[in-house]
Residue, then its C-alpha position, 0 to 999 in steps of 0.5 A: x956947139x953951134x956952128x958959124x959960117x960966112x953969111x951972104x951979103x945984107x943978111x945979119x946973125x942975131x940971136x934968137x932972144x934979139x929976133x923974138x921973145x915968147x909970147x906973155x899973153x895968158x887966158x882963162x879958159x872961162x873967158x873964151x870956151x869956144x877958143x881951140x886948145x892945141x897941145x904938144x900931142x896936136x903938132x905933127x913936127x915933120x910937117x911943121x901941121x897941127x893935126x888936130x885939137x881939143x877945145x879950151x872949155x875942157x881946160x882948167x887951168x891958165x893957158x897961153x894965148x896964140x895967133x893966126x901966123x904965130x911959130x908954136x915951139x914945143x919945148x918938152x921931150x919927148x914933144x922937144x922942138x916939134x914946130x908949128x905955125x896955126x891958121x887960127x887963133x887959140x890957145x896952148x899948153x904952157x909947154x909950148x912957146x908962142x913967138x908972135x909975128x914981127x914986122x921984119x921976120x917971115x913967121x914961116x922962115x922962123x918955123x923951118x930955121x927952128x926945124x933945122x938939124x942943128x937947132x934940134x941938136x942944140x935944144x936937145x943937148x941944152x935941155x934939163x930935167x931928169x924924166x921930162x927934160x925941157x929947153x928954157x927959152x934963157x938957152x935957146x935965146x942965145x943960139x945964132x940966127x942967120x936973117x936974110x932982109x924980109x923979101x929974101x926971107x920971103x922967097x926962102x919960104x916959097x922956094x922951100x914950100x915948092x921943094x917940100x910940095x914935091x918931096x910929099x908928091x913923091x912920097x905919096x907916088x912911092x907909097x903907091x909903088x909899094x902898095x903895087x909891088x906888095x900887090x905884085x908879090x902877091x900875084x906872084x906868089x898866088x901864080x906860082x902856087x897854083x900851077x900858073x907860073x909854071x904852066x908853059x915848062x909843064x907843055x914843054x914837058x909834056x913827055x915826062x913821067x913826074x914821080x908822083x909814087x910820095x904824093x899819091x902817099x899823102x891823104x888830105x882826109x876830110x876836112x870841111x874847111x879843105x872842101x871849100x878851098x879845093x872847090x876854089x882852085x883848079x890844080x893841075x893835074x900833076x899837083x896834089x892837095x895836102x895839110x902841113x901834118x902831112x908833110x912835116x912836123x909842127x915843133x915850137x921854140x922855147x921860152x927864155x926862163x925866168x931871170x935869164x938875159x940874152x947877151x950881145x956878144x957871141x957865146x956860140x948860141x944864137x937865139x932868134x927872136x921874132x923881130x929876125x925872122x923877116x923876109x924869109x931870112x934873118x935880119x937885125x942884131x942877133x943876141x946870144x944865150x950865155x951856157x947855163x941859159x943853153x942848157x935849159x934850153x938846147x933841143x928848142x933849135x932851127x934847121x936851115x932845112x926846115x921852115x920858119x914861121x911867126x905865130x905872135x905879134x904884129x908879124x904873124x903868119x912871116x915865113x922863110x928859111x934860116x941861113x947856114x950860119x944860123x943852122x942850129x940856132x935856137x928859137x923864140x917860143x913866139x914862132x914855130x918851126x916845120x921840121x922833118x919834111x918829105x915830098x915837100x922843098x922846104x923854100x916852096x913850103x916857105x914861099x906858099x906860107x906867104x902866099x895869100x891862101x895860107x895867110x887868110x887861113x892864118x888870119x882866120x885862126x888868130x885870137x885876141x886883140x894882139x894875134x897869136x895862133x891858138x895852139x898852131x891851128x893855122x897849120x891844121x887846115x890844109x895847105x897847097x904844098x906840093x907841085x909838080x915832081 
């Protein structure tokens, strides 16, 4: 329901059919094969911006006809009040409505009012239609408009330009923050796997005899692939080179059987699926195996002592630790498990699956345009697993 308010002094609410009615003008793509054809795919809604567009010569139907400085307004979901207003005349799906420019009305003081949260909630609780629901302009013509006189509606835009100007300004600077604390991480990670983080606490105990008697009973083995990572690296001395088989075991999760459903109430068995295992934890809404679906499937669970790491999906290669809560829980075949470590912290093991040496590994075992690693491979080759003990 639209909500009013006191208006400051000189502006006026008129409705929206008062203010504007669409756009009637029609065109023949034959008439004019250079015009360019934008459709509701083409308006980028958050930047009120066309981001691209097609050509009416691939047209073959009647389209609307469109201005330089018109407000486009997109009137089908899932495209519903996407708003825009063009730098060039064209033409447009019929999906769209055209309000033309008018001499009392600031065409982009319209575009950003159409913008506003509750013009989107009212369209969208005023459309119709069962798969492609649509807002009929019979609806949205009698939705409240607040109008300023035009030389206010004027300063309106300006000063919202300049806001939005320094909202992108700052996006972008977060972006590059992001992209500096990913690289960050990344060192981080790099520096402690291979001995740098640690190396001013190893000459201040330069004294101590490190227990060295389990690392001294792990073999590499020759691997052509641990050749040229051992060759990249200068380890300290106290350190060694090993493969994930070395240390632990390799076990996968298990798949639900045909015809089972998870639930979203708890029925005492947790079952993670790769969308948790972020971050080196467990994150999101966690659904649950009813008894029969547990049954089946009981020995495929996690250990808060063992380490977690995807091995399908858009995420592959993330790695981490389950919390005590979830100690027991079971686990989706799209990730595996190392279990039954020794020599190895099982947070270290962890925290080197997310450095950079084991995920170009990762990335290099993986098949097929969505990745999945082949028969977990990844964990063949031979990971820098084990510091100073």
């Amino acid at each position: 329901m639209q909500q009013k308010s006191e208006l400051p002094e000189g502006w006026k609410s008129v409705s929206l059919g008062e203010l504007v009615q669409p756009s009637k003008e029609k065109i023949e793509p034959s008439e004019n094969p250079n015009l360019k054809y934008v459709g509701l795919e083409h308006i980028e809604s958050h930047k009120c911006q066309i981001k691209g567009y097609g050509f009416s010569v691939d047209i073959k139907s009647t389209k609307t006809m469109f201005h330089r400085g018109d407000v486009l307004y997109g009137k089908l979901r899932p495209y519903l009040n996407k708003v825009c207003v063009p730098n060039f005349d064209g033409v447009c799906s019929t999906d769209i409505l055209v309000f033309n420019a008018t001499s009392n009305l600031n065409n982009y003081y319209l575009m950003r009012f159409l913008s506003t949260p509750n013009v989107v909630d009212y369209a969208s609780n005023n459309s119709s239609g069962v798969q492609l629901p649509r807002i009929n302009f019979q609806k949205l013509s009698s939705y409240t408009v607040p109008l300023p006189p035009l030389s206010e509606q004027h300063r309106i835009v300006s000063a919202i330009e300049a806001l939005f100007a320094r909202l992108d300004a700052t996006n972008e600077k977060l972006d590059r923050v992001q992209e500096i604390l990913k690289k960050f991480r990344e060192s981080v990670l790099a520096a402690a796997c291979e001995g740098r983080l640690t190396e001013v606490w190893r000459e201040e105990n330069q004294g101590i005899e490190f227990k060295v008697d389990i690392l001294d009973s792990i073999d590499l083995g020759s691997s052509v692939d641990s050749e040229v990572i051992i060759d990249e690296f200068n380890l300290p001395d106290t350190w060694k080179w090993t493969t994930v088989d070395s240390i632990g075991h390799v076990k996968g999760g298990k798949r639900l059987q045909k015809g089972s459903n998870l639930v979203n109430y708890d029925t005492s068995y947790p079952y993670l699926r790769a969308g948790n295992l972020k971050n080196g934890t467990v994150e999101g809404e966690i659904l649950y195996l009813q008894q029969n679906d547990y049954n089946q499937i009981s020995k495929y669970t996690i250990s808060s002592s063992d380490v977690y790491i995807t091995i399908v999906g858009a995420c592959i290669g993330d790695s981490g630790i389950v919390p005590e809560e979830y100690d027991g829980a079971n686990l989706t075949e799209n990730a595996a498990k190392v279990c039954d470590l020794h020599g190895v912290f099982n947070q270290y093991l962890a925290l080197v699956f997310r450095s950079k040496i084991i995920q170009d590994q990762i990335q290099n075992q993986t098949a097929g345009g969505h990745p999945t690693l082949k028969d977990g491979v990844c964990f063949g080759p031979p990971a820098r697993l084990l510091g100073d003990r």
